[in-house]
TORKOL-4160 file (C-alpha; in steps of 0.2 Angstrom, whole numbers, padded with zeros to 4 digits, m for minus):
99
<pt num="1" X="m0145" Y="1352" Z="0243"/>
<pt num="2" X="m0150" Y="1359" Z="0258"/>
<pt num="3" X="m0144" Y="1371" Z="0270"/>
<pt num="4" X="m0138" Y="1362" Z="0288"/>
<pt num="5" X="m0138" Y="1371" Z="0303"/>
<pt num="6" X="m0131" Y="1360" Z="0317"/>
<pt num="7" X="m0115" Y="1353" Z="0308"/>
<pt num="8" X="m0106" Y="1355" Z="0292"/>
<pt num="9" X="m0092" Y="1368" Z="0283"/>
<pt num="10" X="m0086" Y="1378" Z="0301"/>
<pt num="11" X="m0086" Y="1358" Z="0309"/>
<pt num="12" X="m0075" Y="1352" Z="0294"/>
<pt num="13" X="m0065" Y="1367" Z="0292"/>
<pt num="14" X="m0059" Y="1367" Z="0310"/>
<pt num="15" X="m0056" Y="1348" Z="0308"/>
<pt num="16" X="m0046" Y="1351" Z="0292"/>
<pt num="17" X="m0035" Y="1363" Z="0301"/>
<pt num="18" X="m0031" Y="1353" Z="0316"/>
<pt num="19" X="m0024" Y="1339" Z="0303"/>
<pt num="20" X="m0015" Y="1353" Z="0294"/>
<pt num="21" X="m0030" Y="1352" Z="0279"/>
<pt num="22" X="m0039" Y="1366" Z="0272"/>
<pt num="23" X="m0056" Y="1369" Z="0264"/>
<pt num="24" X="m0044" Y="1372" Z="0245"/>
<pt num="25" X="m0037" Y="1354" Z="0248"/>
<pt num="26" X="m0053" Y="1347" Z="0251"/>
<pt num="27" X="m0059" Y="1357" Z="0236"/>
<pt num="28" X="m0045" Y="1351" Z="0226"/>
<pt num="29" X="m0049" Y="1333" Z="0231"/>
<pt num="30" X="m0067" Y="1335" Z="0226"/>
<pt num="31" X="m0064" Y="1342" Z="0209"/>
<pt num="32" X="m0075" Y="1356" Z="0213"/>
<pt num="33" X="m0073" Y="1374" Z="0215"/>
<pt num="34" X="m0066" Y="1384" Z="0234"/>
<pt num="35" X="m0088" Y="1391" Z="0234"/>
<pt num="36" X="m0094" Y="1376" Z="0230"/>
<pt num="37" X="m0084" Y="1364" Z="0243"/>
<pt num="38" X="m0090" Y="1377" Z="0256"/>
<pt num="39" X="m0107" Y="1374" Z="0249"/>
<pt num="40" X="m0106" Y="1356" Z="0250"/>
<pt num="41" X="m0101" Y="1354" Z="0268"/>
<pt num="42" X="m0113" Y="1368" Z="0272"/>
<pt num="43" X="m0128" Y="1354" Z="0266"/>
<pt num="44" X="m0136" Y="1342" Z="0273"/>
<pt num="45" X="m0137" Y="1332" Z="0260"/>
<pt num="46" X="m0126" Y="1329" Z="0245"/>
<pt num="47" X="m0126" Y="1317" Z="0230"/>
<pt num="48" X="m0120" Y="1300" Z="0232"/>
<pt num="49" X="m0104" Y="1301" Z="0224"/>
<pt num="50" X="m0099" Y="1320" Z="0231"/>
<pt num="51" X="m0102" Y="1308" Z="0251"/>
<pt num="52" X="m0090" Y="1294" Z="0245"/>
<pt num="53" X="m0077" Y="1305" Z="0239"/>
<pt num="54" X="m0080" Y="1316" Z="0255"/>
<pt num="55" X="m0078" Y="1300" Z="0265"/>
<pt num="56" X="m0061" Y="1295" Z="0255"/>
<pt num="57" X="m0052" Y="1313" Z="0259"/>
<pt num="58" X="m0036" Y="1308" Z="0269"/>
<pt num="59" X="m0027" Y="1321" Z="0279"/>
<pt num="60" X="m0010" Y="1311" Z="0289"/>
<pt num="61" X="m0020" Y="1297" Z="0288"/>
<pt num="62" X="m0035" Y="1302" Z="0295"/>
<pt num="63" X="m0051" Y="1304" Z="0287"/>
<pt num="64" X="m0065" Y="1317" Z="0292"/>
<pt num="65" X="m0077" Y="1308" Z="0306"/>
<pt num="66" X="m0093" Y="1303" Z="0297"/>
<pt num="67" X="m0103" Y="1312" Z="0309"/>
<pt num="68" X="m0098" Y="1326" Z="0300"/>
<pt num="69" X="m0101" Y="1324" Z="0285"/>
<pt num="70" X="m0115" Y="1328" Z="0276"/>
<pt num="71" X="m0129" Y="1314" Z="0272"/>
<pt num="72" X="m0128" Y="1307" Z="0253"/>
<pt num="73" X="m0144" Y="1305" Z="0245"/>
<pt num="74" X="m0148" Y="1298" Z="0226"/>
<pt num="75" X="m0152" Y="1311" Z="0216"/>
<pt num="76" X="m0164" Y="1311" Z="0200"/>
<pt num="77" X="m0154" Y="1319" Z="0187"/>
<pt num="78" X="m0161" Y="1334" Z="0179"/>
<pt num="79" X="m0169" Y="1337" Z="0161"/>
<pt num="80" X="m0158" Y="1332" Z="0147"/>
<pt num="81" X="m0150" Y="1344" Z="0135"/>
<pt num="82" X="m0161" Y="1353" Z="0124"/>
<pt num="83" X="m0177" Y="1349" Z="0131"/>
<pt num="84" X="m0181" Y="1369" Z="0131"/>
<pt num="85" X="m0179" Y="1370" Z="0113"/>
<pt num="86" X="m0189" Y="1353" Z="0109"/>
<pt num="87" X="m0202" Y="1360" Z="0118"/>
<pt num="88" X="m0205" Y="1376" Z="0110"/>
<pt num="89" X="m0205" Y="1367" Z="0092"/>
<pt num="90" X="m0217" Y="1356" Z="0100"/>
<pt num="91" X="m0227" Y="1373" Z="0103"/>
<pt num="92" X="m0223" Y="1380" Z="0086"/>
<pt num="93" X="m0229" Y="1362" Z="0077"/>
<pt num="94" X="m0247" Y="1364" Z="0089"/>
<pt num="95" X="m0249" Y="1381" Z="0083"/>
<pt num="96" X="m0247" Y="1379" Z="0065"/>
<pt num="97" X="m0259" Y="1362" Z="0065"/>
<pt num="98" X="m0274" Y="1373" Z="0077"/>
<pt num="99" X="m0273" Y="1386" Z="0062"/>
């Protein structure tokens, strides 16, 4: 995710407001925490499914203008669980066989 400069959470928020919205609703609607909704329209990027959801948000029947919206981009997902701790035994199987 990256920081935008040109557009994003004041753009939204002001929108919000004039349609009687706020930031907590669209939080709400996200399923994410009050910071990280801030966060997210304060990107220029988000994840694919964070855009569609963004896209979907109503407020009287209007949705946000997509121009506003942050772009969505595929994202790789990150390590799987546990990989921390497969590679120290790892570590710990190489140091016993080099002894």
């Amino acid at each position: 995710m990256t920081k935008n400069k040109n557009k994003g959470q004041g753009r939204i928020s002001a929108w919000l407001r004039l349609y009687g919205s706020n930031l907590t609703d669209l939080a709400k609607h996200l399923s994410v925490s009050l910071s990280r909704a801030s966060s997210l329209c304060n990107s220029d990027t988000v994840p694919l499914h964070i855009r569609e959801k963004l896209e979907s948000f109503e407020v009287n029947g209007e949705k946000i203008p997509a121009e506003m919206l942050p772009e969505g981009k595929k994202r790789k997902p990150g390590p799987k669980k546990g990989w921390v701790e497969r590679k120290i035994e790892q570590a710990q199987r190489e140091a016993v066989a080099g002894l």
